[in-house]
N, C-alpha and C positions, 0 to 999 in steps of 0.2 A: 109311666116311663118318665124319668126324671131326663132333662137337657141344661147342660153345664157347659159355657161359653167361654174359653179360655184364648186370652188378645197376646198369648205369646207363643210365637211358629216356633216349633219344635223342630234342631239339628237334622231328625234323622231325616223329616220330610226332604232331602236332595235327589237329586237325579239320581237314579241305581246303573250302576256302570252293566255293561255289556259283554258276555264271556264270553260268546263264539268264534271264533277265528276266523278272517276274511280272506279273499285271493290277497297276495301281498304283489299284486302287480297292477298296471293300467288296463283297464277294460279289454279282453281278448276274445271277446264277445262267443263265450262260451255258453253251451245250452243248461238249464238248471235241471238237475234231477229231480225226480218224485219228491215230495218231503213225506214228512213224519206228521203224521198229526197234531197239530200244535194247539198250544191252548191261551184266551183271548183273553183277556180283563176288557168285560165290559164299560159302558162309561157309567152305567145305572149301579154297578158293584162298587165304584169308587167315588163315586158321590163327592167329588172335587168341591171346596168350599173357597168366596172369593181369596183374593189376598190378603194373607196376614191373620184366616181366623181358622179358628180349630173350635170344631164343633162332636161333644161326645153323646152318645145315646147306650142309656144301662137300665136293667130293669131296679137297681137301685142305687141310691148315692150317699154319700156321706160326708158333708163337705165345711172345713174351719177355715174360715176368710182370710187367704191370702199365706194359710199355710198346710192343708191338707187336703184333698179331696179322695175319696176311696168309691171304687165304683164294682159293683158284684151284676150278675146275670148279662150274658148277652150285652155287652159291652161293644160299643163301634167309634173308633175315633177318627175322625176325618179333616184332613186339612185341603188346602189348595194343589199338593201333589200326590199324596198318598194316603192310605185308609189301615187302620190298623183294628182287629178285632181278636178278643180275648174272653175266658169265663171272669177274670179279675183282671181290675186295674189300679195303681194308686199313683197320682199327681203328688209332689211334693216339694217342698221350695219354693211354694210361690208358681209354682208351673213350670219350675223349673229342668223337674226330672221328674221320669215319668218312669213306672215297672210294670206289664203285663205279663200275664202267667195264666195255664191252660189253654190250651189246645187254640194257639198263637196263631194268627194268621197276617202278615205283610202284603198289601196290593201297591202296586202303582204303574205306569203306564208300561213298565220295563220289565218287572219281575216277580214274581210272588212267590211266597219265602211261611212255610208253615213249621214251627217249635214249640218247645214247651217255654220259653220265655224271651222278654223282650226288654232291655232296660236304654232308657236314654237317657243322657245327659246334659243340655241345652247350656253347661256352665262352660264346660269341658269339650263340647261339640265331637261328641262321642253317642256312637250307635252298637250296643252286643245282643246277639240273638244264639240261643245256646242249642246244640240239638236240631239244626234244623233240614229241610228237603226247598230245595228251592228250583223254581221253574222259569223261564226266559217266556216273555210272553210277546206270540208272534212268532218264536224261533222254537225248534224241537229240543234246543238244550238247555238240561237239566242234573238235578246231582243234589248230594248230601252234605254238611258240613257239622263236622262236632262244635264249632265255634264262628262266628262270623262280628268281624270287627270292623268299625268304619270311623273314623275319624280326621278330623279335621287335616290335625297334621301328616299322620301317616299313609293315609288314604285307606282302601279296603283290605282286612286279609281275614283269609279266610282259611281255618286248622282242619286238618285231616279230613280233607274235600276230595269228594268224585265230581265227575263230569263226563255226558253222554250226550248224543243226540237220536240215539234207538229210543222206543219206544219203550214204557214203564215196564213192561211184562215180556219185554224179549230185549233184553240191553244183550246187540254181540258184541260191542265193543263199548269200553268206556277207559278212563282214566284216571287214576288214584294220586292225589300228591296229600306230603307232607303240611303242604304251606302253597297257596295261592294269594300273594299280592299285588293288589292295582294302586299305584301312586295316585294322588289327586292331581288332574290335569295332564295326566303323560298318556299315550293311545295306547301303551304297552304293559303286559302282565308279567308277573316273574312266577312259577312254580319251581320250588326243591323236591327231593327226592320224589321224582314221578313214574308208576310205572303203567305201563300199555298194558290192557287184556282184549286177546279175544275171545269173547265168554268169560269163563271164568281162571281162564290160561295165561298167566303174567307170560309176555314176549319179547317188552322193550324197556330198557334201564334206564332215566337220565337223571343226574345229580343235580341237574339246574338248566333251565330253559327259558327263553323269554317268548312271548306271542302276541300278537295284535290284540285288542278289543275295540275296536272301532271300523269303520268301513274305509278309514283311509288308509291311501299303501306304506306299507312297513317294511324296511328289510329284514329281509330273513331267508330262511331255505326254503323255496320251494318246491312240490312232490318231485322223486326221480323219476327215469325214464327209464327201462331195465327193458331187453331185448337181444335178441339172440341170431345169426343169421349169416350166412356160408363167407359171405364178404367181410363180415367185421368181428364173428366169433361171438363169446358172450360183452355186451353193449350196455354201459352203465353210464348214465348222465345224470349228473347232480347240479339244479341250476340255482345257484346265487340271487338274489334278488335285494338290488339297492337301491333305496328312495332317496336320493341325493336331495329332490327340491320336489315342489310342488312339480315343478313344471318339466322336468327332465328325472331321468333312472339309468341304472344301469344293470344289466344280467350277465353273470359271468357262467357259465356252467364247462365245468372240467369234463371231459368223458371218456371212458376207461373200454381198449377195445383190444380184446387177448387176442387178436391175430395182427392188429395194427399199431398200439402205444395208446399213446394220449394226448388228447385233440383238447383243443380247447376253445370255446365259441364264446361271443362277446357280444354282446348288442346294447348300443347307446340309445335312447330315444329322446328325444327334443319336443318343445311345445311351446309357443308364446304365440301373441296375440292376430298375428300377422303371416304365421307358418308352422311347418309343423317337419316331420323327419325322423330318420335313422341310419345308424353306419352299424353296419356287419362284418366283424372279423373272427377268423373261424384260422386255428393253423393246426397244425400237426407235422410236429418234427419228427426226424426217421424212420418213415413206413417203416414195418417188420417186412410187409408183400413184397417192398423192392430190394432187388440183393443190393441197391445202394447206398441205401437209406434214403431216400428222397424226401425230403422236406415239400409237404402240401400245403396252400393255403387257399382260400376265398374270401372276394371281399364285396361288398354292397352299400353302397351311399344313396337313399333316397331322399328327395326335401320337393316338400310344395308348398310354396307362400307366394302373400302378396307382396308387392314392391310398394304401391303408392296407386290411387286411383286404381283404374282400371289395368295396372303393371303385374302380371306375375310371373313366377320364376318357378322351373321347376327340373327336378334331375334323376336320375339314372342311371347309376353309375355303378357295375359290375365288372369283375375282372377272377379268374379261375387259373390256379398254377399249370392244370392239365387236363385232358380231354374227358377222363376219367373221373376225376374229382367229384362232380354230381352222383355217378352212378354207383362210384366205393361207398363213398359216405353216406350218400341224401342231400337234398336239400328243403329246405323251406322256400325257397320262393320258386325253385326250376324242379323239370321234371326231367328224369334219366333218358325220356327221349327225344328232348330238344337237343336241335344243333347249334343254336347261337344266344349268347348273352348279349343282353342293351348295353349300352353306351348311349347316352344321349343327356343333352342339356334343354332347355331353351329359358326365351323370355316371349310372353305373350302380352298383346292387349286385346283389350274384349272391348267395345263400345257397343249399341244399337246398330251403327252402320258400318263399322270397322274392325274387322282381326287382323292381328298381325302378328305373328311367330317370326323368331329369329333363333336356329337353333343346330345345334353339332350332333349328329347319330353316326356312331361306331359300331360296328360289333366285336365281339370275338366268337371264333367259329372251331367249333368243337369237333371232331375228327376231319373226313376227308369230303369234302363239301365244295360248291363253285364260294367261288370267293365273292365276297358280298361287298359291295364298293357302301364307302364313308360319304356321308354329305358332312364336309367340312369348309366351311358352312352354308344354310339352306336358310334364305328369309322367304318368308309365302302372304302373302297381302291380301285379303278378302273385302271387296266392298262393295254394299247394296243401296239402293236410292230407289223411291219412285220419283216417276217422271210423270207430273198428273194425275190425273185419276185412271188413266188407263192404262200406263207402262210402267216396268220395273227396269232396273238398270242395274245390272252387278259384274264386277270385275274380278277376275281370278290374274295375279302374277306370281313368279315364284324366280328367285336369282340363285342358284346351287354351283355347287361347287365338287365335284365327284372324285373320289382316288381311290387305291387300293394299297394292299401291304403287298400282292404279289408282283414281283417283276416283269418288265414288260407287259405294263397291262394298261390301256386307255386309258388315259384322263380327261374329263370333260368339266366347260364350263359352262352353265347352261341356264338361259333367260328363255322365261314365256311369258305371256302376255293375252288373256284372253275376256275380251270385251262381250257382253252377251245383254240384247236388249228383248225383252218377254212381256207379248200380252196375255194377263192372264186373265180366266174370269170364273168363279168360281162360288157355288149356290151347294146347300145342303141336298140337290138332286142328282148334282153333276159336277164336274168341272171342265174347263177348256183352257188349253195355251199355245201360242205359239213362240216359236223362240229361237233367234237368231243369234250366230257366235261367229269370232273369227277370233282361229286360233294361231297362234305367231310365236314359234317359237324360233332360238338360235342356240348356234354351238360354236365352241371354239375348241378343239380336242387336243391332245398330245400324247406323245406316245404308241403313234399310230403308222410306224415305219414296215411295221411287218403286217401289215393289215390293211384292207380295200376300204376303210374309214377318211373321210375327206376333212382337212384341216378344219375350215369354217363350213358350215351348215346353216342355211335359213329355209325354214319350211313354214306356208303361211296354208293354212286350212280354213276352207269354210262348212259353217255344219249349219241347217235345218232342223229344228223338229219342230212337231205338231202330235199333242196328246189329248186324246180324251179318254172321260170316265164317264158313265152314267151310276147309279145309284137309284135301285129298283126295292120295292117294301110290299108284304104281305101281312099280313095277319093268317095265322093257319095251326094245325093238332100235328105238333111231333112229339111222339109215345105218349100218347094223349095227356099231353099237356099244352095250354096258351104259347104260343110262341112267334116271333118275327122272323120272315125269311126273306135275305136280300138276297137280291142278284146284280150284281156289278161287272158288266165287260169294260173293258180297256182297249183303246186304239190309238197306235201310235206310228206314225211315218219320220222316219230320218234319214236326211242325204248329211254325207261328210265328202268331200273333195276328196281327191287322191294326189299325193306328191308320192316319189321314189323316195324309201327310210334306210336302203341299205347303207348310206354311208354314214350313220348315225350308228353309236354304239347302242347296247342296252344297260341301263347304269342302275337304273331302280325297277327294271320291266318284266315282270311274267305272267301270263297269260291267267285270264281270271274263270273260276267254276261258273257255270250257268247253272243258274237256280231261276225260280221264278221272276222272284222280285229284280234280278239281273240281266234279265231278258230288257227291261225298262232301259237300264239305265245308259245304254248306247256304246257304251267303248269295249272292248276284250281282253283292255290291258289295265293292270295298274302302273302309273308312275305315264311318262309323257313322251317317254321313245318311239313308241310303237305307236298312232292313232291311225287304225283303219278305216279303209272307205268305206263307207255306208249308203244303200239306197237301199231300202229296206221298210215293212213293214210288220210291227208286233201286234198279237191279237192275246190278250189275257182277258183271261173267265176265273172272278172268284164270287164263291154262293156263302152266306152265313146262315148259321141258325141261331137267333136269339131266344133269351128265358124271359119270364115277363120281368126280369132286373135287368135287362141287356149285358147279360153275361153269352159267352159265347160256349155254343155246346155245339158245335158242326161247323167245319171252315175247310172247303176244297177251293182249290188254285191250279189252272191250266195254262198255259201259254206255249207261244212257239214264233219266232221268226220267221217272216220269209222275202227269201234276196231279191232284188228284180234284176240285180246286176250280180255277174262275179267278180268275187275279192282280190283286187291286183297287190295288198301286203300281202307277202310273203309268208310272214309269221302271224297271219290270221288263222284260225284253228277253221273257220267254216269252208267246204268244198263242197255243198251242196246248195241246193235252190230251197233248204229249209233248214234252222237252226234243231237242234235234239229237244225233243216235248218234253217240257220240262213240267211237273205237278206236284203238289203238295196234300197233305191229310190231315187235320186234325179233330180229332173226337171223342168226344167225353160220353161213351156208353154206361149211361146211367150216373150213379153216385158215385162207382166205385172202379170203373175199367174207364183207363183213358187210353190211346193210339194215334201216335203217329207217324206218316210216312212221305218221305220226298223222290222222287223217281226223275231222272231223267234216260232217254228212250233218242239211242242215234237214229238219224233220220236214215243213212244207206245201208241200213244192217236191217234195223226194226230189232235189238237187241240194246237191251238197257247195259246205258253205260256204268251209272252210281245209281244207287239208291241206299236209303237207311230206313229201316224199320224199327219200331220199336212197340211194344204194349205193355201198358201195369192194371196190374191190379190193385188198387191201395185198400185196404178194411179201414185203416186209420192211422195214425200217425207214424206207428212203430211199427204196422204191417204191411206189407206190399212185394208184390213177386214182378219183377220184370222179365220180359224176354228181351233180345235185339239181334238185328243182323246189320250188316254192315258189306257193301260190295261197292269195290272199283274196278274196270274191267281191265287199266292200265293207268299204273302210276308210279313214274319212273321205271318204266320195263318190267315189272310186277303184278300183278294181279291180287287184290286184295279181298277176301272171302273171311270174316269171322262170322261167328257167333256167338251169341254170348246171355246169361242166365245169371240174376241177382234176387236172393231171397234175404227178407228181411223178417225175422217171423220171434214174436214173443212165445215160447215153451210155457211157462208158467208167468205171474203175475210177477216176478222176480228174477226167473231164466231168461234172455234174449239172446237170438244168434242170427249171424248175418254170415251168409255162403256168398261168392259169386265164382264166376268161371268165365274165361272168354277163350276160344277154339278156332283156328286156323283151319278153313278147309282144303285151302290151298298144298299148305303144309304136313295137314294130317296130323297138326300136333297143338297142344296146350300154350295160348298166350301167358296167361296170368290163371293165379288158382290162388282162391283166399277167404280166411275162413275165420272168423271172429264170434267168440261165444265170449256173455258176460254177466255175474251173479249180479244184482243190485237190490239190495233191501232200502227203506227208508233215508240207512245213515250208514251205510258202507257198502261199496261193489269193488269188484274184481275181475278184471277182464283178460283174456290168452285171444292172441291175434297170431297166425300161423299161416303166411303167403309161400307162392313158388312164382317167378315170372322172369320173364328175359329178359338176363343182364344188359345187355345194347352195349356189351364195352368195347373201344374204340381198341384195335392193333396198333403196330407199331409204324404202320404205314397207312393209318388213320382209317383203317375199313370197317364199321360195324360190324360186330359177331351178330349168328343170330342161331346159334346154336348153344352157348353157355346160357345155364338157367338160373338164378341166386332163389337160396332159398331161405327162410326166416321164421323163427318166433319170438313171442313178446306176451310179457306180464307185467298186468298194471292194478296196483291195489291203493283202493282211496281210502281213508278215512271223512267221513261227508261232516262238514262243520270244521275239519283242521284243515280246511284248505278248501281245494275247488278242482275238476275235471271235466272234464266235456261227457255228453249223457252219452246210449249206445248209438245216438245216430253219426260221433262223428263215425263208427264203424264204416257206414256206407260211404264216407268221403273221404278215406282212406285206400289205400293200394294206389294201381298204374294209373286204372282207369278211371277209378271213382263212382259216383253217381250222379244221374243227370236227368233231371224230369223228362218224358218223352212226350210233353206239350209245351203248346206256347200261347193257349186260350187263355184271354185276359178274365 
């Protein structure tokens, strides 16, 4: 075997540009589908040689100094980027240009490219390969070309080329153009007359198109969104996508809806160094639904950034033409059965011993609801300090400012003040604290003429606690395996003073759920209107069961209250000498069943109030069957009884279908019904999504329906490699209710 060392880098050896097409948007943290088998260039095939040398191996040579060299058998030429291998070769000009012929083969770290010949030119900085089949390596696309040209100045084109990303022996879709050209140094391809198959069925026409090759964002069209459904008729959105800067985009998407007009959504997004953000405008002039023509809109301004040091700033800012708006259309950030949209700003600082918020919360409130009072505005002060080795010291104040939009309605203005000094002491066996508060709050109100509300208000409370924990370890066989089992009771005593609150309005205050970990925390209210008296004493029992990774596979939680005193608040929810046993569940039976459930149980009934259950089964990623139920015994004068059934289950290695159901027992009737089946091979799926659920839409006297049902379907077909779409799981995240692990084992 002859070796001929040639010290002049040959043109073609340059980076090989990149066909596939990428999302043309900012990361929307979409899940990646299956791929296609793809195929590797290893580093041993390309035999990379330093810089600036080209090394060739032939089983024979023939070579005139400094103006020919002819190389026969098994030929390899190898440079620092790429490898080139051929039955003949011949060097010519000095090394200047080079011709291989039979059974051609192109490597390098990007593409490999097999033809019946190869010519370069190193004068002219020209690369042609005639005939060939070329492969993306690392990515599944591939394709044919009668000609492929590379040069300096015009960059790459390539004549009468296909392009797929199915696999060799089942292409169901690929793409034929006249003419594929990539400029040198632009991230963008142009193809002329191109047409779509699937199989071997031309489907789509284009006279000229351009496309990304590269992994940064591009504008261009992004996939549509095609759906069908009682509220908006057949549903066509086509979304724009423009890369204005590195750091900012814009999406415009038109959408076409036979029973409504044409809407049109907009989204800005923002990025620099120090924040980040979006504004959302979404209109639609002249409903067809209203005999008025009613012009709809919505709007959404988010931004979270720093200011400077430990300064930040951040917003929230929604606003909706009509009650309805959410539930006609949709939304992306609200769900059909929420009643109120944010409004809110603020500015915070973060230090080790210091927060401090200063900030405005509005809402808007969407049909016939109590009216929600504004903190315009609410600064809130957090500071902690130890005091020695043995004490902490931390201060809560807050100065708010309360109004509403309805007339005749309170307004307050309201400072608190709550000092709190804690010894704590605390060991990986146990812990102990004791801790003392006085709590001081004032009002100054208005608007309180027709109402048993008192101008000024000072209420000053003192509150006691004392908590402990133990923290208990075994060593022991569950389902014969090595395992740890704690056991940790909890003890806790709380006195709170009592003052009279009726002359106080309620501005941010409604009574809070009792759950386990709520039984601890001593108050009954959110917000600072209402603080009830407390003499009381809590007893919680939670047991674990560890793996020998201290992962947690077993976790019951018991607790309960009990008063020594009765509650002189008013709007305290306890009337008995014990609060509702409240307990938790969770458990990972085996690999593959996990369960959990929360119960609380009123103490004068012995008739459980709430509880939620739920069990899965997972086989694995794609498979899994839930069940769930759901009971509130009274909420808001109702009684609340579903249950509900989510199957997620692969039919074949390319079939996937996702059921769910959710059922009123109360009612005797169907919440939501929704049913999603989706084809997906290697490099194209196809999905039909078909719901039924309760429209929730608001009358004209702003009362929830809860009898109209909307009903819908939707078709979504990908090409995989033009583009990007979320895999079958966003199915389960899709609809009213969605999907929602039924653990919470770390």
């Amino acid at each position: 075997m002859n070796i001929f060392r040639l010290h002049v880098l040959f043109a073609f050896f340059s980076s090989a540009p990149v066909f596939a097409q990428q999302d043309a948007s900012i990361d929307r943290n979409e899940d990646k589908f299956a791929l296609c088998p793809v195929y590797t260039v290893s580093p041993s095939e390309l035999s990379l040689q330093p810089q600036g040398h080209v090394k060739v191996k032939s089983d024979q040579a023939q070579i005139v100094s400094k103006q020919l060299a002819e190389f026969k058998g098994d030929v390899s030429i190898y440079s620092d980027r790429a490898t080139i291998r051929a039955e003949e070769a011949k060097v010519s000009e000095n090394g200047r240009k080079l011709q291989a012929t039979g059974n051609v083969r192109y490597l390098d770290t990007d593409l490999s490219v097999t033809s019946d010949a190869i010519s370069v030119d190193s004068i002219n900085h020209s690369l042609n390969i005639e005939n060939s089949q070329y492969q993306l390596n690392g990515q599944p696309g591939h394709g044919a070309a009668q000609q492929i040209q590379l040069d300096r100045a015009r960059g790459l084109i390539l004549s009468d080329v296909s392009f797929t990303t199915c696999p060799l022996d089942s292409p169901d879709w690929h793409i034929e153009a006249s003419e594929i050209s990539i400029e040198k140094g632009t991230a963008w391809g142009q193809a002329k007359s191109t047409r779509f198959y699937v199989g071997d069925v031309p489907i789509f026409y284009l006279p000229y198109f351009a496309f990304p090759v590269s992994n940064q964002r591009q504008t261009g069209l992004l996939f549509p969104k095609i759906s069908s459904s009682s509220m908006t008729g057949f549903d066509y959105e086509q979304p724009f996508y423009w890369n204005i800067a590195p750091n900012y985009d814009f999406t415009i998407s038109p959408r076409i809806m036979t029973r409504r007009g044409i809407q049109l959504k907009n989204e800005y997004r923002y990025l620099t160094e120090m924040s980040y953000g979006q504004i959302n405008l979404e209109y639609l002039p002249d409903d067809r639904e209203f005999a008025n023509n009613t012009d709809r809109w919505f709007y959404r301004f988010y931004h979270q950034g720093k200011l400077t040091g430990n300064w930040f700033i951040n917003a929230d800012i929604n606003g909706v033409s009509d009650d309805n708006y959410i539930i006609d259309l949709g939304s992306d950030f609200y769900n059909r059965a929420d009643t109120h949209l944010y409004r809110s700003a603020s500015m915070d600082y973060f230090s080790e011993n210091l927060i401090m918020d200063f900030r405005v919360l509005d809402f808007v409130t969407l049909g016939e609801s109590e009216d929600s009072y504004r903190a315009l505005p609410e600064f809130r002060l957090a500071y902690f300090s130890e005091l020695g080795s043995l004490f902490e010291f931390s201060l809560n104040s807050e100065l708010a400012y309360f109004d509403s939009t309805a007339l005749d309605t309170p307004e307050a203005l309201r400072w608190h003040l709550a000092p709190t000094l804690t010894l704590p002491y605390r060991k990986v066996w146990g812990e102990f604290s004791a801790e003392a508060s006085l709590l001081n709050t004032y009002y100054q109100q208005k608007n309180i003429e027709q109402t048993d509300l008192a101008e000024e208000v000072t209420r000053t409370l003192g509150q006691f606690r004392l908590f402990g924990a133990l923290y208990f370890e075994r060593e022991q066989q569950w389902l014969d395996k090595s395992s740890t089992m704690t056991l940790e009771p909890k003890l806790q005593y709380l006195y709170t003073s009592y003052e009279d609150q009726t002359m106080i309005g309620r501005y941010d205050t409604t009574p809070l759920l009792v759950d386990v970990d709520g039984l601890f925390r001593g108050q009954e209210f959110t917000g600072l209107d209402r603080i009830s008296d407390n003499n009381q004493f809590t007893l919680g029992l939670t047991s674990r069961i560890l793996d020998e990774s201290d992962r947690e596979q077993f976790v019951i939680s018991v607790g309960q209250i009990f008063y020594l005193e009765e509650n002189k608040v008013l709007a305290a929810v306890k009337d008995q000498n014990r609060s509702a046993l409240a307990a938790e569940l969770d458990w990972k039976l085996g690999s593959r069943w996990y369960t959990h459930t929360d119960v609380q149980i009123a103490t004068k009934t012995d008739k459980v109030d709430r509880s939620s259950t739920s069990i899965e089964y997972r086989k694995d990623e794609k498979s899994l069957i839930q069940l769930s139920h759901r009971y509130i015994r009274q909420l808001s004068g109702e009684k609340i009884d579903q249950i509900g059934m989510l199957i997620s289950w692969p039919i074949t290695e390319t079939l996937h279908w996702v059921g769910r159901t959710y059922r009123d027992r109360s009612l005797e009737r169907s919440v939501e019904s929704y049913f999603g089946l989706q084809y997906e091979s290697c490099c194209w799926a196809v999905r039909l999504v078909g719901q039924r659920h309760l429209s929730n839409r608001v009358t004209a006297d702003g009362v929830r329906t809860t009898e109209e049902f909307d009903s819908g379907i939707s078709l979504q077909f990908i090409f995989k490699g033009m583009g990007s779409s979320k895999s079958s799981r966003s199915m389960l995240e899709e609809g009213m209710f969605g999907y929602r692990q039924p653990y919470s084992l770390n």
